[in-house]
C-alpha positions in Angstrom: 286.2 154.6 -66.0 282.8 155.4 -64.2 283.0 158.6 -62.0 281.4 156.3 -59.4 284.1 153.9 -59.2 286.7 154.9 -56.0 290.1 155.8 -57.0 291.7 156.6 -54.0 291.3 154.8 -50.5 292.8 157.3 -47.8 293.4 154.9 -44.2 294.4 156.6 -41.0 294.2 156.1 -37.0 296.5 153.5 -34.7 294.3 150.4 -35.3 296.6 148.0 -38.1 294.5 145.4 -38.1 291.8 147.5 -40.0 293.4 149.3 -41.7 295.4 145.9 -43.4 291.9 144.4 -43.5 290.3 147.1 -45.6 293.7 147.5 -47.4 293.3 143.8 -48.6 289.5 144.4 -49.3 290.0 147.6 -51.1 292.8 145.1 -53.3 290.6 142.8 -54.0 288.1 144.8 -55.2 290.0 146.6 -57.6 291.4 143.3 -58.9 288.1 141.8 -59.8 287.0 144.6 -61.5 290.0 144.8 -63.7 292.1 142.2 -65.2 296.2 142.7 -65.8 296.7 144.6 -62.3 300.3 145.8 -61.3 301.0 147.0 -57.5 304.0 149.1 -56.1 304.6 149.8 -53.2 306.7 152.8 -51.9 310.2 152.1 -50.3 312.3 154.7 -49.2 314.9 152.6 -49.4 314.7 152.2 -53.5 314.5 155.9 -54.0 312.7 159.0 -53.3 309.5 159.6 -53.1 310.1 162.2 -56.4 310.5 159.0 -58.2 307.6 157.4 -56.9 305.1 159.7 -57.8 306.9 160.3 -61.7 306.2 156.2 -62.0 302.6 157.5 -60.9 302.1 159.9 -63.5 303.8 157.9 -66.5 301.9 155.7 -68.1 302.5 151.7 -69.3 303.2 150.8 -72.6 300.6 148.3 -72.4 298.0 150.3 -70.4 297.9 148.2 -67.3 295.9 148.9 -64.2 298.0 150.3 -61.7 297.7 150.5 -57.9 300.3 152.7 -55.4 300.3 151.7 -52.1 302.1 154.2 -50.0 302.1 152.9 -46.3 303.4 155.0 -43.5 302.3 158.5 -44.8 302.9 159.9 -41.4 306.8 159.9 -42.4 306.5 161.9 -45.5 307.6 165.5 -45.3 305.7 168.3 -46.1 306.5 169.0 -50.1 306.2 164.5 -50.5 302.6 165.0 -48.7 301.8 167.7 -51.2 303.1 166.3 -54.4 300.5 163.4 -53.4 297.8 165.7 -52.6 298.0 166.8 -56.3 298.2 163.0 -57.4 295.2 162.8 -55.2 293.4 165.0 -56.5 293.0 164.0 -60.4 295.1 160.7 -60.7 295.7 159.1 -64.2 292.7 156.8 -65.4 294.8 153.6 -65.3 295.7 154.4 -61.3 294.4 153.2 -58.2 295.9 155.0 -54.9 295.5 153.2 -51.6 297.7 155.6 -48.4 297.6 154.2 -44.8 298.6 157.0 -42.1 300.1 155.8 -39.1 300.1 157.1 -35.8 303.6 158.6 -35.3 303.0 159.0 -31.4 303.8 162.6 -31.9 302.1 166.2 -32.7 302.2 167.1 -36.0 302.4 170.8 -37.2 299.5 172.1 -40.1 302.0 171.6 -42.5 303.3 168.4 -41.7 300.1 166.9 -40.7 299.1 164.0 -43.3 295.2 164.5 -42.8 295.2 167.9 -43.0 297.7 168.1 -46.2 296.0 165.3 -47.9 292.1 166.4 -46.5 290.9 163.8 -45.0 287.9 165.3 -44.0 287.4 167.1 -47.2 287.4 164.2 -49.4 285.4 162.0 -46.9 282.5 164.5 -47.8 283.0 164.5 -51.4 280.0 163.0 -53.5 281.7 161.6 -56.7 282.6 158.8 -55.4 286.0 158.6 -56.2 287.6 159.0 -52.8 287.2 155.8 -49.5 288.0 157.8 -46.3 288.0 155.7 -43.0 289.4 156.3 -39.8 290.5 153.0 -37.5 291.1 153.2 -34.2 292.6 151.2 -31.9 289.4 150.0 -29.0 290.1 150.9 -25.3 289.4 147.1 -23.6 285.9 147.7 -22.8 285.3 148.5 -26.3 287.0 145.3 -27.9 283.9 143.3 -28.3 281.7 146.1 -29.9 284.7 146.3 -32.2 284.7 142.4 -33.4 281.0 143.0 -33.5 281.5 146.3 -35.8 284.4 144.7 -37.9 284.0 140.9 -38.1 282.5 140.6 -41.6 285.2 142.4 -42.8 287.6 140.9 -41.3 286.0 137.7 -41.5 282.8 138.0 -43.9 281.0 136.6 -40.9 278.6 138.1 -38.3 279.1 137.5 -34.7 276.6 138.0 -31.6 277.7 140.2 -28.4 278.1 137.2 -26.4 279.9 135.1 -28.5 282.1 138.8 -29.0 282.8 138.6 -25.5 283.7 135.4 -25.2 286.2 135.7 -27.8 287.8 138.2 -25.5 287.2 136.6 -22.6 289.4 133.6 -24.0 291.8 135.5 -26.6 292.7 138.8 -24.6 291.9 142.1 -25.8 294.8 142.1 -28.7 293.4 143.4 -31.9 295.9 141.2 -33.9 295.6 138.3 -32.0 291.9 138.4 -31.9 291.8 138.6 -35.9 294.4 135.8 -36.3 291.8 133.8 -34.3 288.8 134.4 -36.5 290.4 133.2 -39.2 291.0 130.2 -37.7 287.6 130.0 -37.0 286.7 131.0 -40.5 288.3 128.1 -42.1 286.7 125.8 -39.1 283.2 126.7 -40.4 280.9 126.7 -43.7 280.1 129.8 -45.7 277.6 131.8 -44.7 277.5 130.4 -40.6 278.2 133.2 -38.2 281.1 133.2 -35.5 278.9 130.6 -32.6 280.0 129.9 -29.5 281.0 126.3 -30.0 283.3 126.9 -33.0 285.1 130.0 -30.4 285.4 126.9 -27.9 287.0 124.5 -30.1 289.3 126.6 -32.1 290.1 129.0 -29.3 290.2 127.2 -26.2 291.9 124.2 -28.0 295.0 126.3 -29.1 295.3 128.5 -25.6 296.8 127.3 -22.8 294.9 128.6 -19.8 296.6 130.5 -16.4 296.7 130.5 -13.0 295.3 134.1 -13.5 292.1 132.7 -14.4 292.0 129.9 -11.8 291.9 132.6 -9.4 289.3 133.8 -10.9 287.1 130.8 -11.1 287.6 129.9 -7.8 286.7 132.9 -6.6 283.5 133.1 -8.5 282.7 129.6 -7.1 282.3 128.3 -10.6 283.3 124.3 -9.9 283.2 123.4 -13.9 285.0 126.5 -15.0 287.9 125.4 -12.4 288.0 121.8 -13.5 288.0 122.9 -17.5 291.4 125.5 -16.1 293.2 122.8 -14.0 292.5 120.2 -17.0 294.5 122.7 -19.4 297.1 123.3 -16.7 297.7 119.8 -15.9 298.7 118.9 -19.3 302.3 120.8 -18.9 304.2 121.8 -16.5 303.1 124.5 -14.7 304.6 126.3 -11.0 302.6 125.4 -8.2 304.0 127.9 -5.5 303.1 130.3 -8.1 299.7 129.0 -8.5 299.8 129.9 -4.8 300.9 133.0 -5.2 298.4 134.0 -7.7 295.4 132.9 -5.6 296.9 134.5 -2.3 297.1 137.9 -4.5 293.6 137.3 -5.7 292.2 136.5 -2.5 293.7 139.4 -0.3 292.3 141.9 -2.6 288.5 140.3 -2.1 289.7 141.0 1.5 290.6 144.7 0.9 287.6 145.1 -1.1 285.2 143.7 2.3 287.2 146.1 3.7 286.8 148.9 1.5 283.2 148.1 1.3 282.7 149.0 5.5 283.4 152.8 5.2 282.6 153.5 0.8 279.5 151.3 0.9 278.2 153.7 -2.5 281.5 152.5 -4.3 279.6 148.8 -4.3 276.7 149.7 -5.3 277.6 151.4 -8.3 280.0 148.6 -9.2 277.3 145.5 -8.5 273.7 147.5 -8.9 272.9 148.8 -12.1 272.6 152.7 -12.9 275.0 155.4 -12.6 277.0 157.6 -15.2 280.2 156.0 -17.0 282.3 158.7 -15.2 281.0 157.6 -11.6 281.3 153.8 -12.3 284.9 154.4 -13.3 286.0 156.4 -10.6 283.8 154.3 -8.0 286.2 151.4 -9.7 289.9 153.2 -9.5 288.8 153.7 -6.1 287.7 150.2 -5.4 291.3 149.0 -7.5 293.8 151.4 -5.2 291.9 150.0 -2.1 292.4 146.2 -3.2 296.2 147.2 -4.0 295.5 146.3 -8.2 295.9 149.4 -8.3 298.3 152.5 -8.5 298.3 156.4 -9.2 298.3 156.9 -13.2 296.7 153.4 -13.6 293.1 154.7 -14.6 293.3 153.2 -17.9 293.3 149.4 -16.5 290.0 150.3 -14.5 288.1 148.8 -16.8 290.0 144.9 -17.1 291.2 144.7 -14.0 287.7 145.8 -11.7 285.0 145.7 -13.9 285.2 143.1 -16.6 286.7 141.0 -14.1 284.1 141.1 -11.6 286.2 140.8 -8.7 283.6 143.0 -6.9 281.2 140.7 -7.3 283.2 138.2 -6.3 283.8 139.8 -3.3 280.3 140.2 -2.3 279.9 136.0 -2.2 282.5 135.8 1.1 282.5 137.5 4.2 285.7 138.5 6.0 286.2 135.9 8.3 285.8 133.6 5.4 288.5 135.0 3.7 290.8 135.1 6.6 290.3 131.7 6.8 290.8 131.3 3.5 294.4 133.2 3.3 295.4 130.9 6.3 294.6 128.0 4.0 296.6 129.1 1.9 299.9 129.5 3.6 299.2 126.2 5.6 299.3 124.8 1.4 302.2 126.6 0.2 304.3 125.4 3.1 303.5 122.1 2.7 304.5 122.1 -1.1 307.7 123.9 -0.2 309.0 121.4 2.5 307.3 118.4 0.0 304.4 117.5 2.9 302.1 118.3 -0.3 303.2 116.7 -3.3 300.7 119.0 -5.4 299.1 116.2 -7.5 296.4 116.7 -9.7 293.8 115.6 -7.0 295.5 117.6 -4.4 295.4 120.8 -6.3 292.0 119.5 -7.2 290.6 119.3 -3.5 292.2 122.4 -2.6 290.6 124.2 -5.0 287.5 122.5 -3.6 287.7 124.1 -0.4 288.0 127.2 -1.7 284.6 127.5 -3.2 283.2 125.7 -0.2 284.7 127.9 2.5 281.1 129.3 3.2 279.8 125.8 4.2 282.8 124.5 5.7 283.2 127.1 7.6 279.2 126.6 9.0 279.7 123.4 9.9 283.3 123.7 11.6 285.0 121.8 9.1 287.8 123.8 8.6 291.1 121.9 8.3 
């Protein structure tokens, strides 16, 4: 075998869907280059990890290509993690090693730690060629597009644009998993060699997710008429809570109040949020701030900064109303829920429809005096 050829792929960090997605690469990669290919995979549960490592170093009777997957390396002790180093270090020329560390969610000591016993950072600077050393991380929310973006050909063997990224994320959530199990649904959907577009997202995507009240709120207060229409279609097509509905858009609505409010004495908090400039640091703490204020927000919650106030635009969205529009707009509200509850409002389709309507029209309605 060429010195050039890799021998050993070494996978760490919290993010599974990469890791299973190089995993499967690094696989097939080996298995097209050589033909007769056996894989084991270590289980604790069919004998130590001794054994394991003996079935590494014996070889076949019919010189077969070998590859040892050893998943969870976080769990081995310290003498397991060194008998693999050694393995590591000069396997036999008919094996192929692939480990995947875990996170274990706790600190590990020098001599416990996988990447340090096995030298991760070592071998990712060694020149022969022999040794594959990534780390995969799990993306915090605001980094989930640049992630698709950064890993969609491998998880995919497709490109796909920024926007197209974000509108992925925009319709699947921020879920790692569920974001890849959605690509490749879009992968079979298009022809080899077209990149991830927008209108294959849309019809693979949207088709298969059943939209929320969450994001009604949303569009309504945006004032985006079509967005609300494509939502209540989807909602109308099961059975969905109406009061809750309510709910949801009462919630929504009272914190574009508290931001107005907000707004009257931290007037620099806005402008960070909706004007352009400013470090990372101060557009996330103008956010938390802006998040407490508008009650989406609690002590320890920093983390949800970025979903909750800034993707979402809520800021934004409370620049477009004044407060006396949303007072009036809260009244509304109650005025609806009460008639559903006692069955004055029968909640129909066009009813929903029209109320929604309002909503977006406050500003005008309100102008005119046309208020009920």
């Amino acid at each position: 075998m060429s010195n050039e050829e890799a021998r050993v792929f070494l996978f760490s960090g919290d993010d599974t869907v990469g890791k299973d997605s190089a995993r499967i690469r690094a696989l097939d990669t080996i298995q097209k280059a050589h033909a007769g290919v056996l894989i084991e995979f270590f289980d604790s549960a069919a004998g130590p990890f001794a054994d394991f490592i003996d079935k590494m170093l014996t070889p076949t009777l019919f010189g077969d290509t070998r590859i040892f997957i050893v998943t969870h390396a976080e769990s081995l002790g310290e003498r397991e993690l060194a008998n693999l180093d050694t393995v590591i270090s000069a396997p036999p020329d008919d094996v192929f090693v692939i480990v995947d560390i875990g996170d274990s969610g706790k600190k590990k000591s020098a001599k416990n730690d996988p990447a340090k016993k096995l030298r991760l950072s070592e071998r990712e600077k060694d020149g022969s060629g022999r040794y594959v050393v990534r780390t995969f991380q799990k993306p915090p929310d605001y980094k989930v597009a640049q992630w698709l973006i950064d890993n969609s050909h491998e998880l995919c063997g497709r490109r796909i644009s920024k926007e197209v990224a974000e509108l992925l994320v925009d319709l699947a959530g921020h879920d790692t998993a569920t974001l890849n199990s959605e690509l490749q649904k879009i992968d079979v959907h298009l022809d080899a060699g077209e990149a991830v577009d927008a209108d294959s997202v849309r019809t693979i995507v949207g088709a298969s997710r059943q939209m929320t009240v969450f994001e009604l709120a949303s569009a309504c207060g945006r004032k985006d008429p079509l967005r609300v229409l494509e939502i209540l279609d989807s909602l109308f097509t099961t059975v969905f809570s109406v009061p809750m509905m309510i709910s949801v858009l009462h919630r929504h609505y009272s914190a574009l109040l508290r931001i107005r409010y907000h707004a009257r004495g931290n007037p620099q908090d806005i402008k960070v949020l909706t004007r352009g400039g400013g470090s990372f640091s101060a557009k996330n703490e103008a956010a938390f701030r802006v998040g407490v204020a508008a009650g989406l927000l609690h002590k320890g919650e920093e983390r949800k900064v970025y979903p909750v106030i800034i993707a979402s635009g809520i800021v934004a969205q409370a620049q477009q109303y004044d407060e006396a529009q949303l007072q009036l707009i809260l009244g509304w509200l109650l005025e609806f829920d009460v008639g559903v509850k006692t069955g004055r409002i029968r909640a129909s389709r066009m009813e929903v429809e029209l109320f929604c309507y309002r909503l977006m029209r406050v500003a005008e309605l309100a102008a005119t005096g046309v208020v009920q």
